[in-house]
C-alpha positions in Angstrom: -2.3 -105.5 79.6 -3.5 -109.2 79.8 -1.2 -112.3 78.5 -3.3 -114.9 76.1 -3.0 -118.3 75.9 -4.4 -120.8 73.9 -4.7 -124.6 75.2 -6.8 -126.9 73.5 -9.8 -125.0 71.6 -10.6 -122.2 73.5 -8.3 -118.9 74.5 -8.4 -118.5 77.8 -6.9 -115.1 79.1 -4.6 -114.7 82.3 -6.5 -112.1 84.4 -4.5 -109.1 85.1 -6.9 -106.4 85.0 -10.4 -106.2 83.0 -13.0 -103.9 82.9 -16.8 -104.2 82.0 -20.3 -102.7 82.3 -23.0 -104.7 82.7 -26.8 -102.7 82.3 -30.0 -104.2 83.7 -33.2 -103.3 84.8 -32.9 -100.3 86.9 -28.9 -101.0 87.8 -26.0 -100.5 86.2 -23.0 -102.3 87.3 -19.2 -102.1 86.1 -17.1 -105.1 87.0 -13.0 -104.3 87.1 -11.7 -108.0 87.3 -7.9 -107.4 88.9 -5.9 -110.8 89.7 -2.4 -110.1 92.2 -2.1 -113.4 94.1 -1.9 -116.1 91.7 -2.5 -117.0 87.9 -6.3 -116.9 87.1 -7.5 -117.6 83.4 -10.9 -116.4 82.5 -12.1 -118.7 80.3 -14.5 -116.8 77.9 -12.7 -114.1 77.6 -15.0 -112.6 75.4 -17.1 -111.5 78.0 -14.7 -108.8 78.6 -14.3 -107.8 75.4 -16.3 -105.4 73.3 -18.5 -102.4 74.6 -21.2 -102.7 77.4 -23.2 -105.7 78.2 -27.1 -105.4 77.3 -28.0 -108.5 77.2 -27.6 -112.1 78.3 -24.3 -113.6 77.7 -23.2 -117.1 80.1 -24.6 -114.9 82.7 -26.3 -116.9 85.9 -29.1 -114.5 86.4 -29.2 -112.2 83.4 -29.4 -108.3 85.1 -32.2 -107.5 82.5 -34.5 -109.7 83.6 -37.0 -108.7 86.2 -35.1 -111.1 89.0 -36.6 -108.8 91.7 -38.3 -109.4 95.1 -40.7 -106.9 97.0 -40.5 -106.1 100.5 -42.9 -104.3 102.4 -44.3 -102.9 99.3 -41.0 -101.7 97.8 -38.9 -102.9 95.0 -35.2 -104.9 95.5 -33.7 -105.4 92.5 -31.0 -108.6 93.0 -28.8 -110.5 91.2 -25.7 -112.8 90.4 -22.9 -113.0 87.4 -20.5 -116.2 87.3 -17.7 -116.7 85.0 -16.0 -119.9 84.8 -12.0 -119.5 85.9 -9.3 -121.8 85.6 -6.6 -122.0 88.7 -4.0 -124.1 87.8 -5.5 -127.6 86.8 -8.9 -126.6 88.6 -11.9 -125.0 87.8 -13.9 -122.5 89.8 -16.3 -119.3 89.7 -16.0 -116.0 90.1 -19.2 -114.8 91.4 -20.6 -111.4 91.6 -24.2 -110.8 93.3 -25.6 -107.1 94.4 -28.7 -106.0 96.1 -30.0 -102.4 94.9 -32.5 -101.1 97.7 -35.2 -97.9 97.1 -34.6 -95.2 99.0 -37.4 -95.9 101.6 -36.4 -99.5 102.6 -33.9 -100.2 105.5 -30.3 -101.2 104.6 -28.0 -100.4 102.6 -27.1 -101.4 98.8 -24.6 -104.1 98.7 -22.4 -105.8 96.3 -20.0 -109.1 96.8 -17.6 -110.2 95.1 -16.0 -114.3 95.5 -14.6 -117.3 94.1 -17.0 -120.3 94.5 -16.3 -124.0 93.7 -19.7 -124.7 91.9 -21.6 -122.9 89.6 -24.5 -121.0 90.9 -27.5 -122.6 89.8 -30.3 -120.1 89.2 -32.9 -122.5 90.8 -30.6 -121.7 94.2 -29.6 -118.5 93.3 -31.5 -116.6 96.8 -29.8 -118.9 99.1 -26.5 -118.1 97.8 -27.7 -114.3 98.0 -28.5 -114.7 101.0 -25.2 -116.4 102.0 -23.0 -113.8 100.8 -24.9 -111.1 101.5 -24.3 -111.3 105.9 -22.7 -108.6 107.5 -19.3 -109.5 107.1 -19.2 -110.1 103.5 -21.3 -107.1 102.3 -20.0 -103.9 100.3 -21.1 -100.5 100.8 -20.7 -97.6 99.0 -16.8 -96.4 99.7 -16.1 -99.5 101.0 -13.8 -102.0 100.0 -14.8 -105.7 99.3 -12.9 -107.9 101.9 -14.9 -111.3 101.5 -12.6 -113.0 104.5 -14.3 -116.0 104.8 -13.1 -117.1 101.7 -9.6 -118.4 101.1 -9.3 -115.9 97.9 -9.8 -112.3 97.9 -11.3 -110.3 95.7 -11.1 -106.8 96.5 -12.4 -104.1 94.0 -16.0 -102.3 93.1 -18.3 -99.1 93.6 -21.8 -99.1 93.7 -24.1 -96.4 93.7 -25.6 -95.3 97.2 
């Protein structure tokens, strides 16, 4: 259950719990949004509203596209989400990136979940992977997300192995 509230022109919705699928080009990814530490407002809620996500909507790097890098020969398929939240009388973003590697390239799939001050910008958007995607942020299959050098934490997610 999630409390409304409407300020100004837009509804913006305290996050309690949400839950969305997001399909792109060869990945799938469901986002549960859960909020236990302090008031968080999503504000477009409508992103979390509805059935599955096919297409771009306020996304940062739209999952559909073919936002991909090759390795060695072999296919990475990358991206980033961002939703604008509202913490109090400040603005942030809650950012969501994920690298999906083939089977025959080292590593591991990864997914991370944060709270940014600035939006990504798409024209930055492989230094910011690159950035949340170290060792100690990363997300593997079973895992659970534990970004600690952030002063929020997100926790929550499965990926596919």
């Amino acid at each position: 259950m999630s409390l409304v509230e409407y300020g100004s022109n837009i509804p913006t919705i305290i996050v309690n719990e949400f839950k969305r699928i997001f399909r792109g080009l060869h990945v799938g990814l469901e986002i549960k949004v859960s909020n236990k530490h302090s008031i968080l407002q999503l504000c477009q809620p409508e992103l979390f509203t509805g059935s599955n996500i096919d297409e771009q909507i306020c996304c940062n790097v739209n999952p559909s596209e073919e936002d991909q890098a090759k390795i060695s020969g072999m296919l990475a398929t990358k991206g980033i989400l961002s939703f604008k939240v509202k913490d109090g009388e400040r603005y942030h973003y809650l950012v969501i990136t994920w690298v999906v590697k083939t089977g025959m390239m080292r590593g591991r799939n990864s997914l991370t979940v944060s709270i940014q001050n600035e939006k990504p910008e798409r024209k930055n958007s492989q230094k910011l992977l690159d950035k949340l995607h170290i060792k100690e942020n990363r997300k593997y299959p079973g895992d659970t997300i534990n970004p600690i050098n952030d002063h929020y934490c997100v926790y929550g997610g499965i990926t596919d192995g």
